[in-house]
N, C-alpha and C positions, 0 to 999 in steps of 0.2 A: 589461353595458350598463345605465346606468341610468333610469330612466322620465324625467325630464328628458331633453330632446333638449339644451339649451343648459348649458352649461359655465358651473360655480361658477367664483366667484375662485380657489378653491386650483388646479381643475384645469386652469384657463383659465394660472395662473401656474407648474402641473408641466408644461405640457404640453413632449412631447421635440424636443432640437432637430433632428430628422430632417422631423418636422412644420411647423417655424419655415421649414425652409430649405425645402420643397418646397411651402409656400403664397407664398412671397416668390419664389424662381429660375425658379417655373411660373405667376405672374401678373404681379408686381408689375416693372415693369424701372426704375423709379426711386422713391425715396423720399423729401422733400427739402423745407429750406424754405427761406424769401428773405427777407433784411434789405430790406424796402422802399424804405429811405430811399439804403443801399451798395450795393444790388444783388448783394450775399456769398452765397455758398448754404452749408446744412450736408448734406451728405447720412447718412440713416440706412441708405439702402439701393439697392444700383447690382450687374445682371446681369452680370457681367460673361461670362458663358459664353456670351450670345449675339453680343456685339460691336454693338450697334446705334450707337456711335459710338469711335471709336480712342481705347482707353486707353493707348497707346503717349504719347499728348501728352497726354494729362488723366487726371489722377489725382483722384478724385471725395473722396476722402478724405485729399484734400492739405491748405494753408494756405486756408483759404476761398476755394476758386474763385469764378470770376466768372459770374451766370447769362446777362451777356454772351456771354459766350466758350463757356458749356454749349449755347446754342441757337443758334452759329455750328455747332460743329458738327453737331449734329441735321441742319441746313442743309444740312449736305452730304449727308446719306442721306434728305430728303426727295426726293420723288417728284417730276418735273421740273413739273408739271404742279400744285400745290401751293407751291412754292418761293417763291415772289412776297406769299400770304396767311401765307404762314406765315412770311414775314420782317417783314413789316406787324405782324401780330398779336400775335405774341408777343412783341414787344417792352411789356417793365415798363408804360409807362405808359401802354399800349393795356389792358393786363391787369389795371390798377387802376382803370382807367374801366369798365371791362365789369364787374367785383367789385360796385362800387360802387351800378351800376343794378341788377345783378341777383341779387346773393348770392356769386357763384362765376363761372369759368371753366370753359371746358370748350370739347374740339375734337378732334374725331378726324383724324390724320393718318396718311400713307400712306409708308411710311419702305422702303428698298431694305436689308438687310443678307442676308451671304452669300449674294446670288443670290436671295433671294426677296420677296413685297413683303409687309409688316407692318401691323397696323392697329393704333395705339395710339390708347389716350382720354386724352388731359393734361386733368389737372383740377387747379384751384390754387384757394385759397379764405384764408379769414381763421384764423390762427392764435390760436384763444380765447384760450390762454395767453400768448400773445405778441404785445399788439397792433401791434408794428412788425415782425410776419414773417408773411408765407401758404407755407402748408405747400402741397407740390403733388407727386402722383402719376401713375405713365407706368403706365397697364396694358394689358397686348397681350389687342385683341376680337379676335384675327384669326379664331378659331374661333368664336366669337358672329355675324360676320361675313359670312363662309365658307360655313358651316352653317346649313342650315333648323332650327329649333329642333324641330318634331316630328319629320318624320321622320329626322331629320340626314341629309338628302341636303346637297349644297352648296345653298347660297343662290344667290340673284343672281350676287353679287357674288365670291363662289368660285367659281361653275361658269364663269365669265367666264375667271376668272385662270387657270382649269385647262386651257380652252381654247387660250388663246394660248398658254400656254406648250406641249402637245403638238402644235400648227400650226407649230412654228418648227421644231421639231425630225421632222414629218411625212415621212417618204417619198413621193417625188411620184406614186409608181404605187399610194398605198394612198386611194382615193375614199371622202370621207366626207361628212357631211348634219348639219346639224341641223333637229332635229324640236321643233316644240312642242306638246303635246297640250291634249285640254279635256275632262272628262267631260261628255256632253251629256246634257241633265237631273240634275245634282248637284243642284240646292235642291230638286227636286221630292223628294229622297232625303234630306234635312233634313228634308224638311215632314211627310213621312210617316212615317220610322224615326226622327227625333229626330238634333239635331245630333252625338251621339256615335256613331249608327252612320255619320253622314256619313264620320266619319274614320276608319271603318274600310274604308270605300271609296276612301279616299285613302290607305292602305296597301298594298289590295287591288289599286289599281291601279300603284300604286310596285311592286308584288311582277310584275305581270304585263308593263308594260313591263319591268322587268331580265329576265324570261324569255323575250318574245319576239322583242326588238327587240336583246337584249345590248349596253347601250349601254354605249360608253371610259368616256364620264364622265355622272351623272343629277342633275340637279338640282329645286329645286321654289321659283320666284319666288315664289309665291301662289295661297292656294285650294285648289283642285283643278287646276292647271295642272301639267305636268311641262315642263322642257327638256332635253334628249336631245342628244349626239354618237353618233353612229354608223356603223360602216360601210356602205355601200352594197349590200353584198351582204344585208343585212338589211331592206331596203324593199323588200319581196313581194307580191304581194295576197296571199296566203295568210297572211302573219302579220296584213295590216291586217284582212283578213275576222276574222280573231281579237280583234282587241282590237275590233271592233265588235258584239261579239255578248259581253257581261259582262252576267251574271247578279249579284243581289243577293240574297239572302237572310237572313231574319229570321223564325226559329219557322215558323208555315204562310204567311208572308207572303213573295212575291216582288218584285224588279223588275227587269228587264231594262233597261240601260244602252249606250251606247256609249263610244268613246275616240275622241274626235275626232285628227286631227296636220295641221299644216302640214311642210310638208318644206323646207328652203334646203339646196340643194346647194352643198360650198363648193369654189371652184374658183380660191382663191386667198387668201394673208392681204393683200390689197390694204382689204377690207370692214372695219370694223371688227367684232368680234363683238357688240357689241350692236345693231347695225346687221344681220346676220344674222339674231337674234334675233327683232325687230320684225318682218320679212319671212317669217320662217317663220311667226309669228304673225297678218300680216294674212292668211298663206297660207288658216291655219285659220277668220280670219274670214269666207272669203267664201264658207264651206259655209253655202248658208242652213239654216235648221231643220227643212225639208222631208227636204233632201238626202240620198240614201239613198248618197251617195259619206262614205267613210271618213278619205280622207286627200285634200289638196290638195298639187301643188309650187309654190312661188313661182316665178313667171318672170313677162314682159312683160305676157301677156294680166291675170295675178293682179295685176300695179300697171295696169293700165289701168282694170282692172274697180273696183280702188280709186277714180282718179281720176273716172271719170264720176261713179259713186256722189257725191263730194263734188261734182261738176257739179249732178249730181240734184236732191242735197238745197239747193243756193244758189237754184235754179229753181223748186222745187214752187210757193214762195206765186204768183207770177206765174203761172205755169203754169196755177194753181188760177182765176184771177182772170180771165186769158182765153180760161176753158174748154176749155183744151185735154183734160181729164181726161173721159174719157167711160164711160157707164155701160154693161156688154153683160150678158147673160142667157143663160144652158146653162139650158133646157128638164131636168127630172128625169121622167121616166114612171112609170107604175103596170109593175108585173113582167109582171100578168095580164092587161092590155088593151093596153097602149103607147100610155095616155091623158097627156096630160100633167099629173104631179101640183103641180106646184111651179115653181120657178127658182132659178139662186142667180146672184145676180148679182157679177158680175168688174170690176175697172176695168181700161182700158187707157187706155193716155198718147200720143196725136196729136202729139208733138212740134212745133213749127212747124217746127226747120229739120233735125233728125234724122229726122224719119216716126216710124213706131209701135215702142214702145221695149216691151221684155216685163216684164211685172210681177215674174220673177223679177230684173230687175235693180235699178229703184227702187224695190218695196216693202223688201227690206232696207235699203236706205239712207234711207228716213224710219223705219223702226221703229230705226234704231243713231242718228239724231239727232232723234228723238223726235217727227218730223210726222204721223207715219202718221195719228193722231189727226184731224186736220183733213180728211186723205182720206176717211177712215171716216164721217166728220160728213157728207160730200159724196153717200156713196154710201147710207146714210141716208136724207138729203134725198130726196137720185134715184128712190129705193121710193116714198118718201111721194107725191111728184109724179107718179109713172105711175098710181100707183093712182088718187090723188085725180080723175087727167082722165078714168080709165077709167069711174069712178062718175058723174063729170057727164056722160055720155055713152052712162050705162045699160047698160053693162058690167058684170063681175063683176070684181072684185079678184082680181091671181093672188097666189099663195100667193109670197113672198119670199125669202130666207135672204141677212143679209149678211153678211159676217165681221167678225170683232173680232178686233184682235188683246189680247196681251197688257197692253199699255200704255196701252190702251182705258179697261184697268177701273182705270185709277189718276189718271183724267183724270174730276174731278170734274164740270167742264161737260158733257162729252161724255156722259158716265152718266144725268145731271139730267135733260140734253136727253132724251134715248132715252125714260126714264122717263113722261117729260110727254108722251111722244108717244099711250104706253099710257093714259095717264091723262085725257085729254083725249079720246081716242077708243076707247071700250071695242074697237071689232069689230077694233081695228087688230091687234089680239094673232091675228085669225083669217089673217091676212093678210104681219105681218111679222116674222119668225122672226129666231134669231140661233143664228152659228157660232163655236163655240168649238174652237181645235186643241187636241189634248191635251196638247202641251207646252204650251201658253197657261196652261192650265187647272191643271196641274201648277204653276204657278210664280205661280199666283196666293196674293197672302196673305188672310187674315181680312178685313181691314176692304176688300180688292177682289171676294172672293167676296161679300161682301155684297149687290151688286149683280148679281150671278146671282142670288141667292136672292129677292131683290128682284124680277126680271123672271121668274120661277118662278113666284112666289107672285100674282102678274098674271095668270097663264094665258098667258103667252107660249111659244112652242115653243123649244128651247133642244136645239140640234144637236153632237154632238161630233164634229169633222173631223179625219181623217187618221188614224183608228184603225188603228193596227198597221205606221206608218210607221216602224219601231222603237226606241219608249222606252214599247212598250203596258203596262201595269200593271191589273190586274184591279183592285185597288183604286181605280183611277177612275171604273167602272163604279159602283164599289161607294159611294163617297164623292156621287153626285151623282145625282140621276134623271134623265138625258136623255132627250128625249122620240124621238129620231133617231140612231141609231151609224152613221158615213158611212166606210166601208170603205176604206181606203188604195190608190188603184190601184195602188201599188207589189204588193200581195197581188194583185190582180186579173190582172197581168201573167204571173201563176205557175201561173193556171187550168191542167193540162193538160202544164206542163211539172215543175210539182213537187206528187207526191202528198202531202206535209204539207201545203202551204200550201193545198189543197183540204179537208183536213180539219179546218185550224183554222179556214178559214171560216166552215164546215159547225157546226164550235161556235161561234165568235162568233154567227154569225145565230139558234143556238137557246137561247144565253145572253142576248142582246139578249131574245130575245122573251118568255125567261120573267121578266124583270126589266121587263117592260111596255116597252119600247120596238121601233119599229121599224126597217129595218136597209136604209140606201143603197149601193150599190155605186156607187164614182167607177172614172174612167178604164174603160171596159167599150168594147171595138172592134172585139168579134170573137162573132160566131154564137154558137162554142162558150163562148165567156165566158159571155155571155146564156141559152144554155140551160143549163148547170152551177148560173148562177145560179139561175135559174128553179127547176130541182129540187130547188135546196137553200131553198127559203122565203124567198130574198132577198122585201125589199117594192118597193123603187126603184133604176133604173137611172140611173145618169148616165153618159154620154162619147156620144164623136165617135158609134157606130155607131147613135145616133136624133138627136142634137145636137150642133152646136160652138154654143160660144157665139156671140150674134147680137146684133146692137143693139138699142134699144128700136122703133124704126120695124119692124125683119125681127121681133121677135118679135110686135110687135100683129099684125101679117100673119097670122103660123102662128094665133096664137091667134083669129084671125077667121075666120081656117079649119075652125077647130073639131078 
């Protein structure tokens, strides 16, 4: 081998013809150029092993065929559904108009030979040497196509074709699904191990779907997304409980990960399969990011829940405008008194003609079409105006926390505002705190953290909500100083019935507090919860068994109470 990768003249004009013919029989399916003005073709080079058009009537290396007559028959082995553009277009003086504007021709079409479907790129262009002929070439992408280029699973547009075709020839007694998956929290796994251990998570989880799930056929549209055929005897909670519990690892550094899936059960080739597709995907969309469920099925309830969502979200600004949006308050206590420390305040939504709608159904549908922001602003305001009438009225300001979501910190007004709120009123920091989730937090970039560090560096308290909902990572601990770690009731739920989950409490609360912060327990409803807590150094309690959330009228009350 020689240190030059690219080929001299001499070697480039020995090279054998064993190599001639397996670059031209294994890419090229035509070779060819065209009198512009006769429309005559020459060809230099025609497959004939695959048969993509009958040489039985055309002989490519006859008297000069007609490029007429060549892409009649193409015609017949295009794909019905193409047939119409591809008789339009490729006619000569369609193909010298498009040359002309733009350099070159080019078109990928979709051709039937022996039973399978082909994808060629026709590319024709100006022949330099011959300014009355364009030279023009058939190379089959079918495997460019087909195939994801990393991990060469099928693509799209292969796992599609591989589908249909095993559906027609299916056994009616053999139940099978597709499934579309999501790694939840991959950018947070970018941001911290650097985009090339990304992909190795997008191996790792391509290796771990084929092991658990055995799927016919595995493809990968994009990202970190997989789409899956599979039999049905393979959707267990035991396998999902699996793919939701992936660990990442790098040197002393971990992260703990999930695999999200929708599931479309298919019960007939009536559907089209991209149509499947989409359905098993919105299945996976409407696990919000809380959700400690693994997998969704599509069925009726999963498109309804769609549709309202898009109700939702056409409704909010109205909605907004004629207050329907109201502000409530869960009371937080001290562990050691059961004084009330704080609040965090909730929205819920008064519908005019629905009644009261849950926040887990329209906050995801303003964070997926980007409103949330303007609620956020609302509930904001809402702190601001309790306090401020508390203080004219000789009161004491209660302690706040509202949440932010992610898209918060990319919303320059919204930030500004917040900003100006601390800036304009120093004590305000004593009074209105902010919640950050850790996927929030996780998926935030540079110039959005900035504005955490920004209301940081204010004196602002600055809460991280839903610790150990599972995508916890120590290095977020580690990456930010919270001043408050607010404990997942998902853990909370597990006091007493699972001896781990009480001992990794038991270290978060003593790792929280040697890193200077202190430690809320959410969702708490039961005695035994609260005293578990209580011995393990929790500082704040939150849930139903001291508080449900209360309006602002029921909370001045309690708090008038003392």
């Amino acid at each position: 081998m020689t240190d030059n990768a690219n080929l001299n003249e001499s070697e480039y004009r020995n090279m054998p013809a064993s190599i001639w013919e397996a670059v031209m029989n294994h890419g090229f399916e035509f070779v060819f150029s065209v009198n512009v003005t006769t429309g005559l073709m020459h060809f230099f080079h025609a497959c004939t092993s695959r048969a993509l058009v009958d040489y039985s009537s055309f002989d490519p290396f006859g008297d000069s065929p007609s490029y007429g007559d060549f892409c009649d028959m193409l015609l017949e082995r295009t794909v019905d559904e193409e047939r119409e553009p591809f008789h339009d277009q490729m006619k000569l003086a369609y193909v010298r108009r498009e040359i002309a504007d733009r350099g070159d021709f080019v078109r990928t079409v979709h051709f039937l030979a022996d039973g399978e479907r082909k994808s060629m790129s026709i590319r024709l262009f100006p022949d330099e040497s011959n300014p009355g002929s364009l030279t023009g070439i058939m190379f089959d992408v079918s495997a460019f196509l087909d195939h994801d280029w990393m991990t060469d699973e099928y693509a799209r547009i292969g796992f599609v074709r591989k589908v249909q075709d095993f559906l027609k020839e299916k056994p009616e007694d053999r139940h099978v699904s597709l499934v579309y998956t999501n790694v939840k929290g991959f950018k947070a796994i970018n941001d911290l191990f650097g985009e090339q251990s990304g992909d190795m998570v997008i191996f790792h989880t391509r290796d771990v779907l084929r092991e658990v799930l055995a799927p016919i056929f595995i493809g990968r549209p994009e990202g970190d997304h997989f789409i899956l055929l599979v039999d049905d005897d393979s959707l267990t909670d035991e396998n999902f409980d699996v793919l939701g519990a992936q660990t990442y690892s790098e040197g002393d550094r971990q992260y703990d990960f999930s695999i999200r899936a929708g599931i479309y059960h298919v019960t007939g080739s009536d559907v089209p399969i991209r149509k499947m597709i989409d359905r098993a995907r919105l299945a996976e969309k409407t696990l919000s990011e809380t959700s400690v469920r693994t997998y969704m099925i599509y069925d009726d309830k999963v498109r309804t829940r769609y549709i309202n969502r898009q109700k939702y979200s056409s409704e909010m600004s109205s909605a907004l405008e004629s207050n329907e949006f109201k502000a409530y308050f869960q009371p937080v206590v001290n562990t050691a008194d059961h004084s009330i420390a704080s609040v965090e305040a909730l929205i819920r939504w008064q519908h005019k003609d629905i009644g009261m709608i849950s926040p887990g159904e329209f906050i995801p549908a303003f964070e997926s079409s980007g409103q949330i922001s303007a609620l956020d602003r609302f509930m904001i305001d809402s702190v601001i105006g309790l306090n401020t009438r508390r203080k004219g009225v000789g009161s004491p300001p209660i302690k706040c926390a509202v949440n932010l979501s992610r898209i918060d910190f990319y919303n320059n007004s919204l930030m500004d505002h917040l900003v100006s709120v601390y800036e304009k009123d120093h004590s305000a920091t004593d009074w209105l705190r902010v919640e950050v989730t850790e996927s929030a937090y996780a998926d935030l970039e540079n110039n959005a953290s900035d504005y955490l560090e920004k209301l940081k560096s204010l004196g602002v308290k600055i809460l991280l909500d839903d610790f150990g909902s599972g995508m916890s990572s120590l290095s977020t601990l580690e990456n930010f100083d919270f001043d408050i770690v607010k404990l997942d009731m998902g853990f909370i739920r597990k006091i007493g019935i699972i001896d781990k989950a009480g001992m990794i409490i038991r270290s978060t609360i003593d790792l929280s507090h040697a890193l200077g912060a202190k430690v809320t327990a959410e969702g708490v409803e039961t005695k035994e919860q609260l005293d578990f807590l209580s011995e393990a150094g929790c500082d704040y309690i939150q849930g139903y068994y001291f508080y449900k959330p209360v309006s602002e009228d029921e909370l001045e009350e309690i708090l008038d109470r003392g």
